[in-house]
N, C-alpha and C positions, 0 to 999 in steps of 0.2 A: 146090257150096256155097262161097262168100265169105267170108272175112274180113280185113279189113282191106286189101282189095284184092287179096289174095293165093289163086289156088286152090290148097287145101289135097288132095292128089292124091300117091296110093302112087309115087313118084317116088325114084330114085337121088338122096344127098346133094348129090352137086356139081351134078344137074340140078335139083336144088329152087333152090336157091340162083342157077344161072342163070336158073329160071322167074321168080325172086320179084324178082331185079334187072330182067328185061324188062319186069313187069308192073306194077313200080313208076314206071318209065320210059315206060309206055302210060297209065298213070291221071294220071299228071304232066303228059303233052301231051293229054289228050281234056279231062282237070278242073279248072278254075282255081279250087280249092278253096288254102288256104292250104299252106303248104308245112311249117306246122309239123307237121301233119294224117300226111302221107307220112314226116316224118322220124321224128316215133312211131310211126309203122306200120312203117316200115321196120327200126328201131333195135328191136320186140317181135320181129319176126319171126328176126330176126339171133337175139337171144339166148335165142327158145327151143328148149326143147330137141330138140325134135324137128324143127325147120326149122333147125338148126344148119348154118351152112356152113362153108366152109373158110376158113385166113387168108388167101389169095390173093383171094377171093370179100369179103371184109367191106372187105377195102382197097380194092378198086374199088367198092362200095357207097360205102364212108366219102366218097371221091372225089367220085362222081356228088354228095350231099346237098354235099358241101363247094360244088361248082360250082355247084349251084341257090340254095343259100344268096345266094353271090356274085353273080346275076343277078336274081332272084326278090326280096330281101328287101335292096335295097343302103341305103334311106333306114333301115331300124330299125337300125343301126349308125353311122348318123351320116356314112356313107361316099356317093361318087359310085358309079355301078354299076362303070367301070375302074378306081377304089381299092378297091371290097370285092374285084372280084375278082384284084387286084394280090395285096393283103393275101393273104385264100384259102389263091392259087397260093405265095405266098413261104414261109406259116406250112407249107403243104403238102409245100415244098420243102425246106424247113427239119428235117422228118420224117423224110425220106427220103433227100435228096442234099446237104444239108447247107450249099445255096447261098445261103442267105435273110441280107444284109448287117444289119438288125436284126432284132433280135430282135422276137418278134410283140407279148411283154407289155409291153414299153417302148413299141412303138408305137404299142399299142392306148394306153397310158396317156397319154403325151404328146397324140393326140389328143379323152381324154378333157377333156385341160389348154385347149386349144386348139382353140376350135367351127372352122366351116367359113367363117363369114363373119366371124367377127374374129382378132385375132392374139392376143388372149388375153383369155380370160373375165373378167365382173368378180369372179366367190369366185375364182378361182385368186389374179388379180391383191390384191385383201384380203387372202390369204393371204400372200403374197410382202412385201406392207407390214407387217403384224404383225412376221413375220421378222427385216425388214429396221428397223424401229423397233428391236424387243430388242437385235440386234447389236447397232446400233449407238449404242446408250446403254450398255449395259453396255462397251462399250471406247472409251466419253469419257468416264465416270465412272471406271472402274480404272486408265484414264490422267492422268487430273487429279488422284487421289486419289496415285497411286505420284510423278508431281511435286511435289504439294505436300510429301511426306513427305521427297523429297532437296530441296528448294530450303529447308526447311526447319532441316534435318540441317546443309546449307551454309553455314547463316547462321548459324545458332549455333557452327556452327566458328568461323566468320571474325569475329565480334563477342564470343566467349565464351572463356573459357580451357580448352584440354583435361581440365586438372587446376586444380578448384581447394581449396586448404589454408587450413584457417582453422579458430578455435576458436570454442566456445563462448564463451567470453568477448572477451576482448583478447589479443594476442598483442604482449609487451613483448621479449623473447630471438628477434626478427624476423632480424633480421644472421644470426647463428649457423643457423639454422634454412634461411635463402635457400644459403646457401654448402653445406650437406648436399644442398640439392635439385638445385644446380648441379651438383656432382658426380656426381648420378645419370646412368648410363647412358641414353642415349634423350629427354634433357631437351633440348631447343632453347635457350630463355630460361626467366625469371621477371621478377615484378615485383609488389612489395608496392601495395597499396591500403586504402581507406577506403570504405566504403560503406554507406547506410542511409537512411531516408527522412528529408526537411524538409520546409517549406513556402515555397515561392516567392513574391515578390507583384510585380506591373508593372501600371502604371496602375490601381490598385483590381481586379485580378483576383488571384486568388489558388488554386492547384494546390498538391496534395502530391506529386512527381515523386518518385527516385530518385537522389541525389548519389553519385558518384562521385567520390573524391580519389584521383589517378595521378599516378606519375613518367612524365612524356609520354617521354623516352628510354628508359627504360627498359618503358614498357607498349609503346611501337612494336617491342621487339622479342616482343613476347609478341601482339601485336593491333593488328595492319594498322589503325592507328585513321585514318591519313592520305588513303588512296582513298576512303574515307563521307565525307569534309568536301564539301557543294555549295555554300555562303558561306564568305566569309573565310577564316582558316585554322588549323592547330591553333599557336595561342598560348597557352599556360596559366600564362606570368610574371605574376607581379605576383598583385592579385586581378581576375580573369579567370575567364570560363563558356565553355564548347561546349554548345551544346542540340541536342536532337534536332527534326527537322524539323518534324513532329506536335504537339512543345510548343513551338515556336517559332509555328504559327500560329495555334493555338488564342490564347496569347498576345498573339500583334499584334505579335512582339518582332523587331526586325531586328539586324542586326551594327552594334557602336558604340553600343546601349541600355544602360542602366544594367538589373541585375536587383539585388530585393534580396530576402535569403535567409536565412530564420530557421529555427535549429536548432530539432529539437524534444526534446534531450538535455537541458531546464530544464522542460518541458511541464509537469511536476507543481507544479513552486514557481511555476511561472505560475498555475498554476490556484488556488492557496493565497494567495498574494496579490491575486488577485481578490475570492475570498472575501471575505479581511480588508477590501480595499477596500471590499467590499459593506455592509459593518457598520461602517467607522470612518467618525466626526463630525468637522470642524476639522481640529485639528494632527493628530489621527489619519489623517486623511484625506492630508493631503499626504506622511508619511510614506508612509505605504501605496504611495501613487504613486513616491518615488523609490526603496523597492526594486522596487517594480517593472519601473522603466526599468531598474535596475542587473541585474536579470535577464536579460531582454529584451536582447540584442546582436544584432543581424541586422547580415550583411555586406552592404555594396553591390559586386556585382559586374560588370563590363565582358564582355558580350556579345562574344567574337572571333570565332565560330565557328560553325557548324550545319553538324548531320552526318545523313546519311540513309542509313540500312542495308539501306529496302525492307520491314524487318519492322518492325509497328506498334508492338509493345510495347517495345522500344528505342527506336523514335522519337519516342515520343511520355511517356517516364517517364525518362530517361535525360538529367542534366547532369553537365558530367566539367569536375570544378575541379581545380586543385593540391593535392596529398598534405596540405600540410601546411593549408590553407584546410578539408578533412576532418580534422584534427587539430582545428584547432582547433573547429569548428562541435560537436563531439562530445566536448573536452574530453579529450582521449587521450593529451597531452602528444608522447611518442616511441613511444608504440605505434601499431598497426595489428591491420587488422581481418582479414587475410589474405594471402596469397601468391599470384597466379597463373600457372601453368606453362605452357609447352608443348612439346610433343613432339614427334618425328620422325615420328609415324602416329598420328593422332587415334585411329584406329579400333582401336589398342593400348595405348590410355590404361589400360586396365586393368593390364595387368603391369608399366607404369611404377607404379601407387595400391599396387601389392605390395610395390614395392623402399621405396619410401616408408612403410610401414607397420612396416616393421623399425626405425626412428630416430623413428616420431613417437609421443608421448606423449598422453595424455590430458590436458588436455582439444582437442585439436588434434588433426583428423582431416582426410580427405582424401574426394573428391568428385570422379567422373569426369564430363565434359560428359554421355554417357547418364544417368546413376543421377542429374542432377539436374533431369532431363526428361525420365527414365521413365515418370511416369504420360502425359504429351503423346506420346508414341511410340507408347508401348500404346494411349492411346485413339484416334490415327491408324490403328493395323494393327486394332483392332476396328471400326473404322467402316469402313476398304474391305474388310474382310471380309463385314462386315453388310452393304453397298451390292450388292455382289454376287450374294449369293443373294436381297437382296431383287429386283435387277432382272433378276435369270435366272427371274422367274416371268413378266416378259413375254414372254419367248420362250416358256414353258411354255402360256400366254396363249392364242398364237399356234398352238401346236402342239395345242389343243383345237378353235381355229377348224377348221385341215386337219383332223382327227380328224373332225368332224361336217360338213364337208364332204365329207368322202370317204362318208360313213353316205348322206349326203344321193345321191352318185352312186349310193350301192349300191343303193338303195331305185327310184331312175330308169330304172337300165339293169340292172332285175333280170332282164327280160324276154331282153336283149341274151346276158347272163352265161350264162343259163340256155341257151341257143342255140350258143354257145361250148361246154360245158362237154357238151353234148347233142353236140359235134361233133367229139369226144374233145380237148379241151384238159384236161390235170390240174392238181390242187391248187396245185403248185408254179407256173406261167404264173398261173392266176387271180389266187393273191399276190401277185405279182410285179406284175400290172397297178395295183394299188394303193400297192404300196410305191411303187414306181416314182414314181406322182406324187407321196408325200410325201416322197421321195427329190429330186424335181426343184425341188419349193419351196422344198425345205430349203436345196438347195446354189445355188440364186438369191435365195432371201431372204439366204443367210448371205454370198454372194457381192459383193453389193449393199448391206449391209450395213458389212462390214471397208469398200468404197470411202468408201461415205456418212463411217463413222466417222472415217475416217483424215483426209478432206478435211476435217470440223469442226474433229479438233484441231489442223490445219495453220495455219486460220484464226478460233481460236478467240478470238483477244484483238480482232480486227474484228466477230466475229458479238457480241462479249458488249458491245464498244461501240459497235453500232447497236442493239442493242435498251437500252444506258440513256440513248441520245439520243434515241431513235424513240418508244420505247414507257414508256419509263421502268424498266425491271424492274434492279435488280441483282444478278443471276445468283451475282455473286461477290463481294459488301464488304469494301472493304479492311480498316475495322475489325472486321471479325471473322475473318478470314483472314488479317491480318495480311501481306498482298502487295499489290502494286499490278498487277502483272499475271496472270494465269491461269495457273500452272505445269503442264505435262504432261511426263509422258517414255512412251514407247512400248516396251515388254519384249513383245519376240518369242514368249513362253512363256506369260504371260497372253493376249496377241490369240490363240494359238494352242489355248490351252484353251477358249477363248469360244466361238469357231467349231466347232471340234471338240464342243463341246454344244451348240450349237446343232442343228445338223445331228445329232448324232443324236435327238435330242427330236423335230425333225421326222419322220425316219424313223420310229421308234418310236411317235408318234402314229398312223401308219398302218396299225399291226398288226392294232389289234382288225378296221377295216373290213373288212379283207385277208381276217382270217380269218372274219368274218360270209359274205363275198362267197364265202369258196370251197366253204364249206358248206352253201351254196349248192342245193338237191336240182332238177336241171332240169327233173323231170317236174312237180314244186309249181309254176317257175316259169313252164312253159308248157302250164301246165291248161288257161286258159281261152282259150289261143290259137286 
């Protein structure tokens, strides 16, 4: 009586187990029946219990199916019939002698990556660009963002005072007050000013800019105001303007223009004698007009200068008269509007604002270059905060693609796995075959990636000025960014967390397949073989 090829026969253990290997091996070459057929037949017989053989006996079994496998069934693994049974003998050897150079699940995996007639798939390769897209935006974006935030930082040092002191109202006991600050520890300079908004007008145009009245000596030592001049130069005798480059061309204004410049410290008795104007008749009326004019003083001032800092909002609100031309436009006699400091380390401007807070009175308070561009800081570190996690969902994106690409192989080479897994491969190799690939896209996409990135922001202020000559797009406007060119800095600790999640998101997208694939039951899978 037969079954399953095997006669079943009152026979010693070790000689059953050599009968049921011989006649496994006679029905193999007499029947060109499929080989899945024998290795279930073979693989029942092994494990029951009463055809039980020995472990010397199931490894030469295991062997023989491993070698038929490798000659018999080389196309269902994607293999030539000298690579499956390379593979086989290596994964064989691997088992046993320990000689196998890789590993079998990397092998197998990478090959899953890589068909036989191309060098690389198109889902692999899709895969690798998703990748390689999320890199490397998210580390031209955290680099452009961490740039603008020190070029930023920079410029308000260089243009702004570390510390600035000033009251709520007018500050008249200015002298006494400069000389307390000059004696503080850590103080560099000072220099009194005048500042507050007018109205400018040149050829019928007419801007509400930002005046400033400086002691040009005495602000050069508080604020490099002399390296920003690109016309003319800093001249502020006499009555004399510097404008910034932005209200200069909006303007139409060049060096040697007349500008003229009305206070708006009368605005209200302007507006009151319009009124009256509005409603007086006659002799009413001419009055009306000459307090008018006697209200109404605008200065004519002499164009010497234009200065350009790079940031828009100085260049384009910022004209810097003489102290007392801001004296007078605002009616202040010998007061001023405040004091500007500086100190030996911007970035310790605070515990200079403490030493200063022992001698200053109310209504006269103090103001570090931070605390008065606080909220512009904070909403710099919230936006590349938020830039961040927004664009770490492309990689995430990416890491669903490989996640259902891998499903997609599980489902294709269920047949394959099952065959494997029927030929004692365990849990751990089967996993390992799928990690493996999303282990390999990960660390080429993210590889490919850091390159791509690194080259855009190398070349960043070319690529963003062929595309507003090419295409028209402005990636980056000056007026609202307030820079003329693309700032980047590259922090080793950010590229290195980027990549470092990228790569594992890839991996980790692999798991679920990994562990679908290994639970895989190979008798379900090669039922209807």
């Amino acid at each position: 009586m037969f079954r399953h090829g095997f006669v079943r026969a009152p026979l010693h253990r070790n000689a059953r187990a050599t009968v049921a290997v011989e006649r496994f091996s006679s029905l193999r070459r007499a029947r060109p029946r499929p080989l899945v057929h024998d290795l279930l037949a073979s693989r029942s017989c092994v494990r029951n219990d009463r055809w039980s053989a020995t472990r010397h006996d199931r490894s030469a079994l295991r062997q023989r199916c491993w070698s038929a496998l490798a000659y018999r069934w080389p196309r269902r693994l994607g293999f030539s019939s000298a690579a499956s049974g390379r593979v086989v003998n290596r994964h064989f050897r691997s088992q046993h002698n320990g000689n196998l150079k890789l590993p079998f699940s990397l092998f197998l995996a990478l090959r899953y990556l890589k068909p036989k007639r191309t060098f690389l798939s198109i889902i692999t390769l899709i895969s690798i660009i998703g990748v390689t897209l999320g890199v490397t935006v998210l580390i031209l974006v955290i680099s452009v963002m961490t740039g603008f935030d020190r070029e930023l930082r920079q410029k308000i040092i260089d243009f702004d005072a570390h510390i600035l002191v000033k009251s709520e109202d007018v500050m008249r006991d200015w002298r006494t007050l400069q000389k307390k600050i000059d004696n503080t520890p850590h103080v560099v300079a000072s220099a009194p000013f005048v500042q507050g908004p007018v109205i400018v007008e040149f050829q019928n145009q007419r801007l509400a800019p930002v005046i400033r009245g400086i002691d040009p000596t005495q602000e050069e030592r508080v604020i490099p105001i002399r390296k920003f001049i690109k016309e003319g130069q800093l001249d502020l005798d006499g009555e004399s303007a510097v404008l910034g480059s932005d209200l200069a061309r909006i303007l139409r204004i060049r060096v040697g223009d007349k500008l003229t410049v009305y206070s708006p410290g009368n605005l209200g008795q302007i507006l009151d004698e319009i009124k009256n104007l509005e409603n007086a008749k006659g002799a009413d009326e001419k009055k009306a007009l000459e307090k008018l004019r006697e209200v109404v003083l605008p200065k004519d001032l002499t164009v010497t200068g234009i200065f350009e800092t790079g940031r828009y909002q100085y260049d384009s609100e910022f004209v810097l008269v003489p102290i007392y031309i801001g004296q007078e436009l605002y009616n202040l006699g010998d007061a001023l509007h405040g004091v500007t400091v500086r100190t030996d380390d911007p970035y310790a401007a605070d515990r200079v604002k403490e030493s200063f807070e022992q001698f200053l009175e109310p209504p006269v308070f103090a103001q570090t270059w931070t605390e008065m561009n606080h909220q512009f800081f904070e909403a710099i570190r919230l936006e590349r905060n938020v830039m961040f996690f927004l664009l770490l969902f492309i990689v995430i994106v990416a890491a669903f693609g490989i996640m259902s690409t891998l499903i997609t192989v599980t489902v294709q080479k269920r047949r394959e796995i099952g065959i494997v897994k029927a030929l004692g491969a365990n849990i751990s190799q089967i996993i390992w075959v799928f990690l493996g690939q999303g282990t390999v896209v990960g660390f080429f996409g993210t590889l490919t990636g850091l390159g791509l990135g690194m080259t855009l922001i190398r070349y960043r202020n070319g690529v963003a000025h062929w595309l507003a000559s090419t295409l028209h797009i402005e990636i980056f406007p000056r007026e609202v960014y307030q820079f003329s060119e693309i700032p980047a800095q590259v922090i080793p600790y950010d590229v290195t967390i980027i990549c470092i999640s990228a790569f594992l998101i890839c991996s980790f997208a692999a798991l679920i397949p990994a562990y679908f694939a290994a639970r895989l039951d190979p008798v379900k899978a090669l039922r209807y073989e």
